[in-house]
C-alpha positions in Angstrom: 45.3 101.2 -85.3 44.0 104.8 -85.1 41.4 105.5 -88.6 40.7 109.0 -89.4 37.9 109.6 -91.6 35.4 112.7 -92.1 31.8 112.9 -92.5 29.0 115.5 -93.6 27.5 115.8 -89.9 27.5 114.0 -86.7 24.5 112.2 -87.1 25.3 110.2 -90.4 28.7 109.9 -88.1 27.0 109.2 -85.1 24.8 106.5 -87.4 27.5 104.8 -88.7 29.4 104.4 -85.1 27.1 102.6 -83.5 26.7 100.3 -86.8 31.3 99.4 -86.5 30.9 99.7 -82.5 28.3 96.8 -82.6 29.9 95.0 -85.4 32.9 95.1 -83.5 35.3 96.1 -86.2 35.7 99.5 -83.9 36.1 98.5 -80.1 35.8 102.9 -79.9 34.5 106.0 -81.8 35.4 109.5 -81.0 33.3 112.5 -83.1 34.4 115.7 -83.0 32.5 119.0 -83.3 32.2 120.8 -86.5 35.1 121.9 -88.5 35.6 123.7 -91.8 37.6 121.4 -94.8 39.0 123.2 -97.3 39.7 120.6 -100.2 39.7 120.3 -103.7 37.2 118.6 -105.7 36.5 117.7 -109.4 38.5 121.1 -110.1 37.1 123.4 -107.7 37.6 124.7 -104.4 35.0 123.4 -101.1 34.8 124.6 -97.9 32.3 122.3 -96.1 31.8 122.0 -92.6 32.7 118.1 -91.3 32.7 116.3 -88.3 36.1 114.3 -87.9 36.1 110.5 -86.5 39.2 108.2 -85.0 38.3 104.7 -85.2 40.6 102.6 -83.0 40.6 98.9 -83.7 43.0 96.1 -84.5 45.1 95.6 -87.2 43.7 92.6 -88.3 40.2 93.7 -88.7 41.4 96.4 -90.7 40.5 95.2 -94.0 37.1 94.4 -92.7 36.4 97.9 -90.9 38.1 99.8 -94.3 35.5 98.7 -96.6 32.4 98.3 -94.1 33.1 102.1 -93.3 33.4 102.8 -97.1 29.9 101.0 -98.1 28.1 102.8 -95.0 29.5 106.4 -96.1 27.8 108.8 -97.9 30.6 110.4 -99.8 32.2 109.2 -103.0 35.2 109.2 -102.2 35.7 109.2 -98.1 38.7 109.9 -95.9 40.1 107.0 -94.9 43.7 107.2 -93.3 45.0 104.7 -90.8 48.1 104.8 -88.7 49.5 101.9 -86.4 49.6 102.7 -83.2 53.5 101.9 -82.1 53.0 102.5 -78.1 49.9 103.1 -75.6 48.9 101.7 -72.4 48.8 98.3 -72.5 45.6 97.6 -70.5 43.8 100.0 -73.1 45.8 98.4 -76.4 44.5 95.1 -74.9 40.7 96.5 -74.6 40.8 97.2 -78.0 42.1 93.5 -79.3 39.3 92.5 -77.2 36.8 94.5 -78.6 37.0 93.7 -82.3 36.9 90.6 -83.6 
């Protein structure tokens, strides 16, 4: 599965990781630089600037990474999207099976 979620700056996401990479409910983490998210919240406009992150780990450790992620992050409500991942190299879609638990 690939997660998407956002975060405030690439520390707390950098932070936060290392904590699902060593738990092994993320066998990898990719952080992006800075973007701008233009969203609405409790009736009003935001433009903040976020970090995004793609998770990749198995489908059956989901569950598990969904609400460790949620109880680490420092937003209310967080991003949290997943999508299954229907093709990819098989050596790599292996390394990720292997890498969570």
């Amino acid at each position: 599965m690939i997660v998407f979620c956002s975060f405030p700056d690439s520390e707390t996401a950098c932070a936060i990781a290392d904590t699902l990479v060593k738990e092994q409910l993320a066998a990898c983490v990719q952080i992006s630089a800075p973007m701008t998210s233009v969203y609405r919240w409790q009736g009003e406009i935001c433009h903040e600037s976020e970090v995004a992150m793609q998770l990749k780990c198995s489908a059956a450790v989901y569950s598990a990474l969904a609400q460790r992620l949620v109880a680490l992050h420092p937003y209310e409500v967080p991003e949290l999207l997943a999508v299954t991942a229907t093709a990819g190299l098989p050596a790599y879609l292996d390394w990720i099976k292997d890498n969570t638990k």
